[in-house]
mmCIF file of the N, C-alpha and C atoms, coordinates in Angstrom:
data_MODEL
# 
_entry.id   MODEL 
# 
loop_
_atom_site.group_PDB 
_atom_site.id 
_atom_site.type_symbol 
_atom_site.label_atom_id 
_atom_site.label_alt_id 
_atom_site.label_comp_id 
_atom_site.label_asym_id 
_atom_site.label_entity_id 
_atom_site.label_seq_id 
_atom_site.pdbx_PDB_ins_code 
_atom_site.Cartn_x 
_atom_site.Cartn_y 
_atom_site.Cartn_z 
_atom_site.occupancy 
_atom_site.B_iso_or_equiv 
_atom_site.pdbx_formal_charge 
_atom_site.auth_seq_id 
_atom_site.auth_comp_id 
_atom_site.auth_asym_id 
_atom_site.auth_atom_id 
_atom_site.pdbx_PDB_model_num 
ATOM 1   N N  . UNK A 1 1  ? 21.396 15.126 -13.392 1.00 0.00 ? 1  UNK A N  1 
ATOM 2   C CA . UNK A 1 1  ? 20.896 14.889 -12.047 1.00 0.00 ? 1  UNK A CA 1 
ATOM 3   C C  . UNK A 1 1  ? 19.381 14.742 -12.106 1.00 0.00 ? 1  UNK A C  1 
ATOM 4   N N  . UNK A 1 2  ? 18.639 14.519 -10.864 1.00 0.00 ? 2  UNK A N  1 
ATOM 5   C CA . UNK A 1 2  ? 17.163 14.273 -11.255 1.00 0.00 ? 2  UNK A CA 1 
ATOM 6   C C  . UNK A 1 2  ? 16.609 15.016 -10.101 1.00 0.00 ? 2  UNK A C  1 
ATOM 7   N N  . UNK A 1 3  ? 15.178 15.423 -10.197 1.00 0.00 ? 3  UNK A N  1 
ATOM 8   C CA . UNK A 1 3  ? 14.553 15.741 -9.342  1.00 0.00 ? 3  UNK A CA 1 
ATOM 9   C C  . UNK A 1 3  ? 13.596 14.803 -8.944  1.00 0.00 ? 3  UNK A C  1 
ATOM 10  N N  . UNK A 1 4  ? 12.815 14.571 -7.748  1.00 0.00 ? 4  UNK A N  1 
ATOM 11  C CA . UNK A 1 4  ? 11.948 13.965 -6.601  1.00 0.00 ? 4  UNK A CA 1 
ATOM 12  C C  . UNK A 1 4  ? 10.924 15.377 -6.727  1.00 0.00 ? 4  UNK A C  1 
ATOM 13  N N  . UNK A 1 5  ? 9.652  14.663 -6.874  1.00 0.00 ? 5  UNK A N  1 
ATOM 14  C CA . UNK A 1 5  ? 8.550  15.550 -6.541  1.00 0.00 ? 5  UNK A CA 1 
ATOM 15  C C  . UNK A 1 5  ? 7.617  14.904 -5.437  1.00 0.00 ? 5  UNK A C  1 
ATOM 16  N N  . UNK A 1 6  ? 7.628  14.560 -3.889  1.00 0.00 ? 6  UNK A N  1 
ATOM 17  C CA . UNK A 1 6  ? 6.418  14.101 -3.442  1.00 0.00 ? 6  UNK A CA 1 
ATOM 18  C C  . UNK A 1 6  ? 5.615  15.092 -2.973  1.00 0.00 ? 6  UNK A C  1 
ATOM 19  N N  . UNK A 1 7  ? 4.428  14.417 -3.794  1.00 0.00 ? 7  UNK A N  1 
ATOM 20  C CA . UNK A 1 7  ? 2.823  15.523 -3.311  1.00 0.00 ? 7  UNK A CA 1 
ATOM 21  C C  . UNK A 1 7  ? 2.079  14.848 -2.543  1.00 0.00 ? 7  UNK A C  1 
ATOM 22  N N  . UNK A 1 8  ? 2.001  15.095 -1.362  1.00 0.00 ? 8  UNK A N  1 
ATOM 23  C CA . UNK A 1 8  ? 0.652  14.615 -0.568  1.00 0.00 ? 8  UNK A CA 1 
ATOM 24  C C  . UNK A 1 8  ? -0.506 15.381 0.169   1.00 0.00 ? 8  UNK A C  1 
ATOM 25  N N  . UNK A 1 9  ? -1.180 14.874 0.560   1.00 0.00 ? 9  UNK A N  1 
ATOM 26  C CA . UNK A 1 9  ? -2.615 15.467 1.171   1.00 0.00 ? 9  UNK A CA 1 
ATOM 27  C C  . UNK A 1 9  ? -2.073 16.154 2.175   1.00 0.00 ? 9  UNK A C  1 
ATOM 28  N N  . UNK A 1 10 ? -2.582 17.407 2.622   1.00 0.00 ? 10 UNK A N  1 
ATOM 29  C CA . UNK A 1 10 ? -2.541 18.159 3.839   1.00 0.00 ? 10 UNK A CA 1 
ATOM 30  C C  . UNK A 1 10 ? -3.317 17.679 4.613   1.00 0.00 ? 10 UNK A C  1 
ATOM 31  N N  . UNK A 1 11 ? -4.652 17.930 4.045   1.00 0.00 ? 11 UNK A N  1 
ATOM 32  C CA . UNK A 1 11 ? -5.995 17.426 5.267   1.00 0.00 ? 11 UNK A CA 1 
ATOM 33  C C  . UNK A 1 11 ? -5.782 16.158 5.562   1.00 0.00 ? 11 UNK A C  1 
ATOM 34  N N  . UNK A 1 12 ? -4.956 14.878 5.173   1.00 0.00 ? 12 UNK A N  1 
ATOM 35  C CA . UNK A 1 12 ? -5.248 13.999 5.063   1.00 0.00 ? 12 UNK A CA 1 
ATOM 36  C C  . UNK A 1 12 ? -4.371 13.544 6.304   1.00 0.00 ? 12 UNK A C  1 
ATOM 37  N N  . UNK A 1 13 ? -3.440 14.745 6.747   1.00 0.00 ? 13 UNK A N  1 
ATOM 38  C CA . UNK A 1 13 ? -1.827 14.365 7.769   1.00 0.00 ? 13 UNK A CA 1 
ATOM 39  C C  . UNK A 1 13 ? -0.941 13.302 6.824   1.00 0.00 ? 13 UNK A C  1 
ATOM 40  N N  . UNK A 1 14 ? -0.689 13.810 5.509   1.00 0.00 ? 14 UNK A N  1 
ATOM 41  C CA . UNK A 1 14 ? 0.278  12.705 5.038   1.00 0.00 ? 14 UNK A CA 1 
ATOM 42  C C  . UNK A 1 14 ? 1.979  13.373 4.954   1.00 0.00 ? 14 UNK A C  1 
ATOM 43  N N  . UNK A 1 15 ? 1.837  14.528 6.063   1.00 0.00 ? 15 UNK A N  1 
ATOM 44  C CA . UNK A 1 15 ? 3.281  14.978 5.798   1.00 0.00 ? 15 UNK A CA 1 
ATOM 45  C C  . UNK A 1 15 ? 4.382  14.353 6.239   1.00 0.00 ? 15 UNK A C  1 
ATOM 46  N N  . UNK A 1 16 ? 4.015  13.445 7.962   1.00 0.00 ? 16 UNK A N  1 
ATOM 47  C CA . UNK A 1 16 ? 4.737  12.332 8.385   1.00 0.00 ? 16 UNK A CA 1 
ATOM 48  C C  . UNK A 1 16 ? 5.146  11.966 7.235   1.00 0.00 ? 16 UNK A C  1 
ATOM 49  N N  . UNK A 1 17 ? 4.630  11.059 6.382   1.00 0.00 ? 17 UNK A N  1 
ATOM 50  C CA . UNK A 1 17 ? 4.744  10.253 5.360   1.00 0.00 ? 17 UNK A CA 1 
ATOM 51  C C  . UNK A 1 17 ? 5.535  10.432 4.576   1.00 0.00 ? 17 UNK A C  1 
ATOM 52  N N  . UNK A 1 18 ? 5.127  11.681 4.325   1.00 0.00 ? 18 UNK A N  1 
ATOM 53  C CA . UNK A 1 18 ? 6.073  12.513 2.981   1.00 0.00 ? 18 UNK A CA 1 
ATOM 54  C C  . UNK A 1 18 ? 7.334  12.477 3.363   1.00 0.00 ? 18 UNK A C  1 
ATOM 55  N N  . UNK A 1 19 ? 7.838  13.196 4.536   1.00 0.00 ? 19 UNK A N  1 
ATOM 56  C CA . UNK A 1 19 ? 8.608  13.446 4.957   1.00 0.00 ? 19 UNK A CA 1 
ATOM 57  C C  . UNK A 1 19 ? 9.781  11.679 5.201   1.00 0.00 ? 19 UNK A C  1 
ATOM 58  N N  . UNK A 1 20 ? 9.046  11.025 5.786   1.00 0.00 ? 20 UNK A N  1 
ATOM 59  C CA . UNK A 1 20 ? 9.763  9.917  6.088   1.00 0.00 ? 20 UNK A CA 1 
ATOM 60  C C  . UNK A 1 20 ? 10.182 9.417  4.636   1.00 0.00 ? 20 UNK A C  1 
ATOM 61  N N  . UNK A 1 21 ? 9.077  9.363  3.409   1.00 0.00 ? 21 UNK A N  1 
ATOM 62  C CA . UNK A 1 21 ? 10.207 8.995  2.085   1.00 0.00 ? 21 UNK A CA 1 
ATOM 63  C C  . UNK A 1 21 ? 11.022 9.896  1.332   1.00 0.00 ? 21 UNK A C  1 
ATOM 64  N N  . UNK A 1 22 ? 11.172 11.470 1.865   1.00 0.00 ? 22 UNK A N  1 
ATOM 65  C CA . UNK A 1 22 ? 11.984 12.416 1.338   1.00 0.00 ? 22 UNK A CA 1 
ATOM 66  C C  . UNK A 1 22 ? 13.341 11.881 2.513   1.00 0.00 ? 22 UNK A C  1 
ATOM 67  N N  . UNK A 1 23 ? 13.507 11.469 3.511   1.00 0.00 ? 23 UNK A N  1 
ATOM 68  C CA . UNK A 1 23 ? 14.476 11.477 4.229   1.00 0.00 ? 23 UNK A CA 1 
ATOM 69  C C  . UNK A 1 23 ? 15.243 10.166 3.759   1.00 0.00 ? 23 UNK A C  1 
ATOM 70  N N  . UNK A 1 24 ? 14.115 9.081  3.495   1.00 0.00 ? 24 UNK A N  1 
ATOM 71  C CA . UNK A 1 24 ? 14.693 7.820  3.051   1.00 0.00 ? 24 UNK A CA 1 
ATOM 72  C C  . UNK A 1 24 ? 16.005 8.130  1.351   1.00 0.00 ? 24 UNK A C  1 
ATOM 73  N N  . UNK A 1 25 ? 15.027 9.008  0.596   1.00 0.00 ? 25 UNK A N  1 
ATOM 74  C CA . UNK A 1 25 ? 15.715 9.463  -0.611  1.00 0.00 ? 25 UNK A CA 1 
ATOM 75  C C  . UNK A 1 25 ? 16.961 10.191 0.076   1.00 0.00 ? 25 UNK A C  1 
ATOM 76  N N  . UNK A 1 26 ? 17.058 10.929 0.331   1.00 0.00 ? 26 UNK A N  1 
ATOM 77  C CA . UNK A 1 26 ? 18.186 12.095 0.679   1.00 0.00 ? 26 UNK A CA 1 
ATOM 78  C C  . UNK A 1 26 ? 18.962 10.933 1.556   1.00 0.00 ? 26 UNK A C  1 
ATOM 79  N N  . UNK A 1 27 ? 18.913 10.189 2.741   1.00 0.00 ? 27 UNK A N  1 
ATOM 80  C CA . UNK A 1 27 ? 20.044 9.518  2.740   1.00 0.00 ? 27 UNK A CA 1 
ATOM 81  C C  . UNK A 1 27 ? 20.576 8.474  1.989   1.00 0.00 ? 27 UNK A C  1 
ATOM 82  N N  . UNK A 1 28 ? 19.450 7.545  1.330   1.00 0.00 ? 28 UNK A N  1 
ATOM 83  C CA . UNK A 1 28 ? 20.463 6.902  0.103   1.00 0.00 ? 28 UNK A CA 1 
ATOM 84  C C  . UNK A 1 28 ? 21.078 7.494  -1.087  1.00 0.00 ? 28 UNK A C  1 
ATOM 85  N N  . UNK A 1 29 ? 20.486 8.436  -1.386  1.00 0.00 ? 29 UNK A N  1 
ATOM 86  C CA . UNK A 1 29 ? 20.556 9.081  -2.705  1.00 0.00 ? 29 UNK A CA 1 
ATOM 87  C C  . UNK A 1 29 ? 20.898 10.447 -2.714  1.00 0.00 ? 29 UNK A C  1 
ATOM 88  N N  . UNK A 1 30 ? 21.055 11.022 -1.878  1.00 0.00 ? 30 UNK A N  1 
ATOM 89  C CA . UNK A 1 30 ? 21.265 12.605 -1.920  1.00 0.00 ? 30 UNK A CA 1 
ATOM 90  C C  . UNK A 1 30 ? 22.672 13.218 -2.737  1.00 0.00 ? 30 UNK A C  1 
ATOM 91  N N  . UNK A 1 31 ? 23.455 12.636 -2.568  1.00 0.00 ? 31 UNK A N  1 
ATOM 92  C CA . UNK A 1 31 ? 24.510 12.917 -3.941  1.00 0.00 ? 31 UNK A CA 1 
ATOM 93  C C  . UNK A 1 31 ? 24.321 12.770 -5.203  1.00 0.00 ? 31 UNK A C  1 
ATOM 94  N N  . UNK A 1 32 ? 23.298 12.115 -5.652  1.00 0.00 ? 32 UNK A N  1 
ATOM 95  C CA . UNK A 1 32 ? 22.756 11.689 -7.012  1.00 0.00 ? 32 UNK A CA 1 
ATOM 96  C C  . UNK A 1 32 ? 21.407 12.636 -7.394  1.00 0.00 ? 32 UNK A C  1 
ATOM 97  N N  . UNK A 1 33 ? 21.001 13.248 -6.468  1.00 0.00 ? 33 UNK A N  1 
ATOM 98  C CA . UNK A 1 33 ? 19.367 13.750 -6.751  1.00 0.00 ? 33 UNK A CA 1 
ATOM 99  C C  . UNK A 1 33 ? 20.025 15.489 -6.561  1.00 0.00 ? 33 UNK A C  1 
ATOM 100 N N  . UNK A 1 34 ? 18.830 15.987 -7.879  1.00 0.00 ? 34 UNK A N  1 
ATOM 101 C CA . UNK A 1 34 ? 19.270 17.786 -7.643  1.00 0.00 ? 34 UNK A CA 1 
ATOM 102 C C  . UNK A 1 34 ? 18.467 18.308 -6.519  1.00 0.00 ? 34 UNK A C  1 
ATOM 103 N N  . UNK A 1 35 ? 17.301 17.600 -6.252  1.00 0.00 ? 35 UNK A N  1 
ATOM 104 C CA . UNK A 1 35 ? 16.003 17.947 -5.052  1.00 0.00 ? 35 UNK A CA 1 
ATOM 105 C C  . UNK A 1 35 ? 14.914 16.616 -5.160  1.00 0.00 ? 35 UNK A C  1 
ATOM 106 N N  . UNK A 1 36 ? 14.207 16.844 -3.573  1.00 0.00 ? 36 UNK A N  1 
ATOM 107 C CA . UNK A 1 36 ? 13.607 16.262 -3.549  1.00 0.00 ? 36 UNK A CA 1 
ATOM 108 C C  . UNK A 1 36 ? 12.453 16.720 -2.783  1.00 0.00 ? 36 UNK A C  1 
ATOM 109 N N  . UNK A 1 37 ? 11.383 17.583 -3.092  1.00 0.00 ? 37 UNK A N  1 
ATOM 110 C CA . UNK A 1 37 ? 10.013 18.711 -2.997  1.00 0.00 ? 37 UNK A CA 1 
ATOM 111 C C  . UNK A 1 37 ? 9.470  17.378 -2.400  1.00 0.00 ? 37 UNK A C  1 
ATOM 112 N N  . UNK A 1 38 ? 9.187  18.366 -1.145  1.00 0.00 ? 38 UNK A N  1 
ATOM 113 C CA . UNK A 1 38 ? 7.169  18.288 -0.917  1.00 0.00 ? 38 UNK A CA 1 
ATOM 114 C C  . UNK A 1 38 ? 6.597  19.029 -1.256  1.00 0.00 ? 38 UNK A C  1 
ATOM 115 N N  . UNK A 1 39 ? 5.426  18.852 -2.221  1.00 0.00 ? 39 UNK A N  1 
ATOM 116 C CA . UNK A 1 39 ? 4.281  19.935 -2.913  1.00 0.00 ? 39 UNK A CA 1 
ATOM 117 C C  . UNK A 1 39 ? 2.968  19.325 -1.965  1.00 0.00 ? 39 UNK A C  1 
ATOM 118 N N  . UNK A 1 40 ? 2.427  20.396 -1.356  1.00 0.00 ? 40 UNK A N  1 
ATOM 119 C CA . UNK A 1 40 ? 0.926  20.308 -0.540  1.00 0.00 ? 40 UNK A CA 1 
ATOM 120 C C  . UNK A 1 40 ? -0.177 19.567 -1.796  1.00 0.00 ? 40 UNK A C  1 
ATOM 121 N N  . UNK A 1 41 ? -0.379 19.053 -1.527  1.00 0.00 ? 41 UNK A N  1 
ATOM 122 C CA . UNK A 1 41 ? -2.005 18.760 -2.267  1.00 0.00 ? 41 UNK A CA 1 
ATOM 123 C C  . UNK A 1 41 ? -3.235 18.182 -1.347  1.00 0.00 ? 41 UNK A C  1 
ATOM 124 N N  . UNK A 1 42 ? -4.587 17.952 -1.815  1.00 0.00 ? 42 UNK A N  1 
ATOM 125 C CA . UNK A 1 42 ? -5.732 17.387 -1.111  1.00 0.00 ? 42 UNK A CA 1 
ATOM 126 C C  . UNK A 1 42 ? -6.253 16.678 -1.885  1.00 0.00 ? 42 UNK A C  1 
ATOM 127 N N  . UNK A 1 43 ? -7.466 15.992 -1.490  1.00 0.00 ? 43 UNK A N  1 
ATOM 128 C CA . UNK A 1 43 ? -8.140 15.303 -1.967  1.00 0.00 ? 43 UNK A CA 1 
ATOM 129 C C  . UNK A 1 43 ? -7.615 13.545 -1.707  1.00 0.00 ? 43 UNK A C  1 
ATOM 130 N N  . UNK A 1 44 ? -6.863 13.313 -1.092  1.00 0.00 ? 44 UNK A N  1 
ATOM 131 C CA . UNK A 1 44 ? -5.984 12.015 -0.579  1.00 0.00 ? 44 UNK A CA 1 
ATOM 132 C C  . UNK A 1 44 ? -5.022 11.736 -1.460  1.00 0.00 ? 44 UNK A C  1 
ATOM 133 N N  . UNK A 1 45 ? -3.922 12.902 -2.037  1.00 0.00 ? 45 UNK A N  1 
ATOM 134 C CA . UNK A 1 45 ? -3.224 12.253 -3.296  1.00 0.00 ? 45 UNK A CA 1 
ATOM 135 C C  . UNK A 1 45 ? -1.678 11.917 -2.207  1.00 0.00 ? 45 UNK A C  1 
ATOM 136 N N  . UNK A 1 46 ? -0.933 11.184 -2.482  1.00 0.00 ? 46 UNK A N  1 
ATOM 137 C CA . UNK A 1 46 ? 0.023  10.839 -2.252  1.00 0.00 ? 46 UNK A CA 1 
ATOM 138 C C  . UNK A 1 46 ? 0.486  10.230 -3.333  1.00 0.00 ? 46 UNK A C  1 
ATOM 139 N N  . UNK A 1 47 ? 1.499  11.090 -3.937  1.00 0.00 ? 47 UNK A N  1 
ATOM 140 C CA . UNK A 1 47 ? 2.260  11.056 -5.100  1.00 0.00 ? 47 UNK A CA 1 
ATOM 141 C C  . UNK A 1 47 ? 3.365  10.971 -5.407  1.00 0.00 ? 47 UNK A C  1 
ATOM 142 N N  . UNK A 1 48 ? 4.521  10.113 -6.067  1.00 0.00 ? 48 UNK A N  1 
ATOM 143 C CA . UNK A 1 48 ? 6.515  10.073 -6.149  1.00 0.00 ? 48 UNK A CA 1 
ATOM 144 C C  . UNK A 1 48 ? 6.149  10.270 -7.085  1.00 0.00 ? 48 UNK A C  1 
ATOM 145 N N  . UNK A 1 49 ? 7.047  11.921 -7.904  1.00 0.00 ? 49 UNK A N  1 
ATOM 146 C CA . UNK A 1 49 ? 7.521  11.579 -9.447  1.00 0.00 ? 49 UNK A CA 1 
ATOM 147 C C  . UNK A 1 49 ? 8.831  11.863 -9.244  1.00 0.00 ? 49 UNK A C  1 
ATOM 148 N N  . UNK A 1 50 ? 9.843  11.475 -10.385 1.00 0.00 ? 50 UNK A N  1 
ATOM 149 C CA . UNK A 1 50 ? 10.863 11.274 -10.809 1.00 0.00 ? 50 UNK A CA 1 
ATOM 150 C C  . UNK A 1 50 ? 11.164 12.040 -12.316 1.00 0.00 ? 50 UNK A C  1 
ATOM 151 N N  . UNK A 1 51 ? 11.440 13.495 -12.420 1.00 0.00 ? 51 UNK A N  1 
ATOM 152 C CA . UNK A 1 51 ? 11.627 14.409 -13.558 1.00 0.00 ? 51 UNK A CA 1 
ATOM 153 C C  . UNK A 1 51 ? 10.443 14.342 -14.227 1.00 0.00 ? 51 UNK A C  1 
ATOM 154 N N  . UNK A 1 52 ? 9.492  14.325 -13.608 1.00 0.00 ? 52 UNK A N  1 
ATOM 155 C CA . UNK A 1 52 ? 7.710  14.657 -14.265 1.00 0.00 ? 52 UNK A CA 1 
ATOM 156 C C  . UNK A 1 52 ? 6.928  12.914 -14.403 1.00 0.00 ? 52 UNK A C  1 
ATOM 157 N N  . UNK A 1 53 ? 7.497  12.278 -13.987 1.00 0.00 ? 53 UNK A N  1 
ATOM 158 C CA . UNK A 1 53 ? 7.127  10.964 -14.617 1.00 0.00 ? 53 UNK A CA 1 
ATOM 159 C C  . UNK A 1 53 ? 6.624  9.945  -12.879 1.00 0.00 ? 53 UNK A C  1 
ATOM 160 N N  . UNK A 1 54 ? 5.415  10.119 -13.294 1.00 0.00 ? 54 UNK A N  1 
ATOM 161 C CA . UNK A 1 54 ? 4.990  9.430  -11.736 1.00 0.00 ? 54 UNK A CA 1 
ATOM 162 C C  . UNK A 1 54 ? 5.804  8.193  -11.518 1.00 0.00 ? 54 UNK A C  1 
ATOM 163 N N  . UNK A 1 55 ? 6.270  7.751  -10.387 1.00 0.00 ? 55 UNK A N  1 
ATOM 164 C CA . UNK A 1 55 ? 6.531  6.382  -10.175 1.00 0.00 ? 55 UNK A CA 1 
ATOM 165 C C  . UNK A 1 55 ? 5.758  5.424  -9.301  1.00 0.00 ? 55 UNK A C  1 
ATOM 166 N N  . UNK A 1 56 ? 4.790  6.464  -8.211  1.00 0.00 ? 56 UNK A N  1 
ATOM 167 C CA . UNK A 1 56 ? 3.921  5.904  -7.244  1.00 0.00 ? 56 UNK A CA 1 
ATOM 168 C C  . UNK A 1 56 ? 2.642  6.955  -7.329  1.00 0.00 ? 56 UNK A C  1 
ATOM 169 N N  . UNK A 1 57 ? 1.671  6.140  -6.953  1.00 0.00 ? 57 UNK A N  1 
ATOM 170 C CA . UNK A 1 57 ? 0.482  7.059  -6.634  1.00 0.00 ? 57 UNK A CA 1 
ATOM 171 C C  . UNK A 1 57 ? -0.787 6.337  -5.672  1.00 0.00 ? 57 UNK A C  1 
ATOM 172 N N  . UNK A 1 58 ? -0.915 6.595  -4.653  1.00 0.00 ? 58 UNK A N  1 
ATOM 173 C CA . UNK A 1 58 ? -1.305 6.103  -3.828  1.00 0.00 ? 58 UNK A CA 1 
ATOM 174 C C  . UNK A 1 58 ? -2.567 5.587  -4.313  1.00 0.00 ? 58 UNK A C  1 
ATOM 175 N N  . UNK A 1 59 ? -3.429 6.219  -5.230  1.00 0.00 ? 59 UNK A N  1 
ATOM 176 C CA . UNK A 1 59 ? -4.748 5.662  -5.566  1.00 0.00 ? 59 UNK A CA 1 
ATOM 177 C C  . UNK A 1 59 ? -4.323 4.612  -7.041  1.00 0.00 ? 59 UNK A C  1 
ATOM 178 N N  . UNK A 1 60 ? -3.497 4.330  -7.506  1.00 0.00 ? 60 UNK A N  1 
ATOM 179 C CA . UNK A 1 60 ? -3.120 3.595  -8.250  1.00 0.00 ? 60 UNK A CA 1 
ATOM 180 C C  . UNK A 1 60 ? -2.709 1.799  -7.646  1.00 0.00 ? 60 UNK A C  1 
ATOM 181 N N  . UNK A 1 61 ? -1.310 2.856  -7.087  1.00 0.00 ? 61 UNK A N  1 
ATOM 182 C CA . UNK A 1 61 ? -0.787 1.315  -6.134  1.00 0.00 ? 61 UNK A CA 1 
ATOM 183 C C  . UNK A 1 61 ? -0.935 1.226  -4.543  1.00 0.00 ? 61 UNK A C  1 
ATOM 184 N N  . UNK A 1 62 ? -1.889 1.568  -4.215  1.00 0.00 ? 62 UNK A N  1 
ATOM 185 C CA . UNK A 1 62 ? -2.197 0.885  -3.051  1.00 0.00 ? 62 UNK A CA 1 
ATOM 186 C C  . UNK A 1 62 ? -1.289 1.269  -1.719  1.00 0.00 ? 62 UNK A C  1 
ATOM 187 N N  . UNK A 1 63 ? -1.027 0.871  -1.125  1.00 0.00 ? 63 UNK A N  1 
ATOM 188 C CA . UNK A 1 63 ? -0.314 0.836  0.379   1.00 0.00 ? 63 UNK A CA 1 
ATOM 189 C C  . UNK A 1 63 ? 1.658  1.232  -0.072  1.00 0.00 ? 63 UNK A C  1 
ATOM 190 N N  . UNK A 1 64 ? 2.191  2.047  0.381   1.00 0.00 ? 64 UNK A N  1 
ATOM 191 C CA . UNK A 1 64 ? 3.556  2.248  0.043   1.00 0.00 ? 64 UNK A CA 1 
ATOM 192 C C  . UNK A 1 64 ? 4.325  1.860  0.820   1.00 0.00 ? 64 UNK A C  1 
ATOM 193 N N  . UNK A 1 65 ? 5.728  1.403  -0.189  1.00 0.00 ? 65 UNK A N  1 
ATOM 194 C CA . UNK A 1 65 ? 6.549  0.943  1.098   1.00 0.00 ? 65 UNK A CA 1 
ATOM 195 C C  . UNK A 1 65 ? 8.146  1.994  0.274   1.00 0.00 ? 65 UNK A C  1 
ATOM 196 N N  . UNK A 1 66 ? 8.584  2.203  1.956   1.00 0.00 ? 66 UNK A N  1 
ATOM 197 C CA . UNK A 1 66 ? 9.703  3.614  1.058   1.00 0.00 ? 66 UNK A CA 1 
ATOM 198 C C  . UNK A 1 66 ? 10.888 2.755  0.472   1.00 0.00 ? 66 UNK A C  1 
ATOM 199 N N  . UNK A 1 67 ? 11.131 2.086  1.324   1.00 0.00 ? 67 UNK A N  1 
ATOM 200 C CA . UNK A 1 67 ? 12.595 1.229  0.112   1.00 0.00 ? 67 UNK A CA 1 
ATOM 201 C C  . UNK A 1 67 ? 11.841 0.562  -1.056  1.00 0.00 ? 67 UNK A C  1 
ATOM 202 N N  . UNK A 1 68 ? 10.615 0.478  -1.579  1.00 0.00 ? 68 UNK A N  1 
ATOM 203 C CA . UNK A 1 68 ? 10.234 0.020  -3.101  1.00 0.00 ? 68 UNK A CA 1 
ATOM 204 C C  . UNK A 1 68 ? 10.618 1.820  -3.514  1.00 0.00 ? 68 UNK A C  1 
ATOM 205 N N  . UNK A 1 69 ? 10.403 2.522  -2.681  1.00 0.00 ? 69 UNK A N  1 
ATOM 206 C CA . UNK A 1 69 ? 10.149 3.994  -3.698  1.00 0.00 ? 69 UNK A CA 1 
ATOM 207 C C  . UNK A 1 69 ? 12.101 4.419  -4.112  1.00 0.00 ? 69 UNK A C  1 
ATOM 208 N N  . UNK A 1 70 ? 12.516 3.969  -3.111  1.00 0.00 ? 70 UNK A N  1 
ATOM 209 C CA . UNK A 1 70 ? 13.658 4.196  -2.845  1.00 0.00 ? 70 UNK A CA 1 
ATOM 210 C C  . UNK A 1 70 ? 14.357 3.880  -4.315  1.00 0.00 ? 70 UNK A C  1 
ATOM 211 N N  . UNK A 1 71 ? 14.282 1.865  -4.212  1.00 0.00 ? 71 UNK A N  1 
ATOM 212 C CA . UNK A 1 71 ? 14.588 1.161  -5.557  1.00 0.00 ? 71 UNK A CA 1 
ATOM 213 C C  . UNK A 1 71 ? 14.376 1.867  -6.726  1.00 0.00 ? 71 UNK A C  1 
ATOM 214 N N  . UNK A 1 72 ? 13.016 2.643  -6.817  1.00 0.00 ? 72 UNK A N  1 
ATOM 215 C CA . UNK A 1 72 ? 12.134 2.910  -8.097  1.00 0.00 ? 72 UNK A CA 1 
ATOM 216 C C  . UNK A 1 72 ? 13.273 4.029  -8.816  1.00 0.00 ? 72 UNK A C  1 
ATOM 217 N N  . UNK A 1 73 ? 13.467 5.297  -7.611  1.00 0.00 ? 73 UNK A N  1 
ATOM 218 C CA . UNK A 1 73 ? 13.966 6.051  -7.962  1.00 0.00 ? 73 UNK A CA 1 
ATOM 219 C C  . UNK A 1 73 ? 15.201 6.199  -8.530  1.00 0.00 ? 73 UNK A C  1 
ATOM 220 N N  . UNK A 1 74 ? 16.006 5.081  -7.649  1.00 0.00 ? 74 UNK A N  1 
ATOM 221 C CA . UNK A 1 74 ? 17.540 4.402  -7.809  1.00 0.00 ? 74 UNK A CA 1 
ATOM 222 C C  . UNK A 1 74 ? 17.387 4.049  -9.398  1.00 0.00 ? 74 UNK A C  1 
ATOM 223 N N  . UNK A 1 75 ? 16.551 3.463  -9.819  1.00 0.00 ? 75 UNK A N  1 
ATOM 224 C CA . UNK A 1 75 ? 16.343 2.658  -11.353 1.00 0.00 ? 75 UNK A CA 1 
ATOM 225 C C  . UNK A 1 75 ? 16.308 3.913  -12.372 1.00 0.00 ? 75 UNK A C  1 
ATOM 226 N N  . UNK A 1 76 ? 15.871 5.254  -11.560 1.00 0.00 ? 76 UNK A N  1 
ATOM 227 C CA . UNK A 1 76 ? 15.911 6.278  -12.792 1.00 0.00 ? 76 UNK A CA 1 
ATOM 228 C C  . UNK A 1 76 ? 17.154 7.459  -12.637 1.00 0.00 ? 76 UNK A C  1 
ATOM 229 N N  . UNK A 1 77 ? 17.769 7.282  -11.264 1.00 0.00 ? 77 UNK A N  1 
ATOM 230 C CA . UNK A 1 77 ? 19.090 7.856  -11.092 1.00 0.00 ? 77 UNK A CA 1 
ATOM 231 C C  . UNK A 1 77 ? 20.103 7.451  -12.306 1.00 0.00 ? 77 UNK A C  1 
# 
């Protein structure tokens, strides 16, 4: 099974966010995934890993969209 780690900014209000691609995961995928964490962080990080292995990072790739994160994760299910 796999785990979902999203970390995002507190100060930044990215829990909407978080939250909307932890919900997107859990209804496509929630029979396939062991968890899927929100971990608090700052500094503007908005982060998807997939069993330790980033798949998104907001200062990397830019603007997110949750069905690419969705796909990403599906590819390592």
């Amino acid at each position: 099974m796999t785990d979902v780690e999203i970390e995002y900014c507190v100060p930044c209000g990215f829990l909407e966010r978080a939250e909307d691609v932890q919900h997107a995961l859990l209804t496509s995928l929630g029979e396939d995934l062991d968890s899927v964490a929100l971990v608090t962080g700052e500094k503007g990080v908005f982060r998807v890993s997939v069993d330790g292995e980033t798949i998104y990072d907001k200062d990397e790739n830019g603007d997110y969209d949750t069905d690419a994160l969705v796909d990403a994760v599906r590819e390592r299910v």
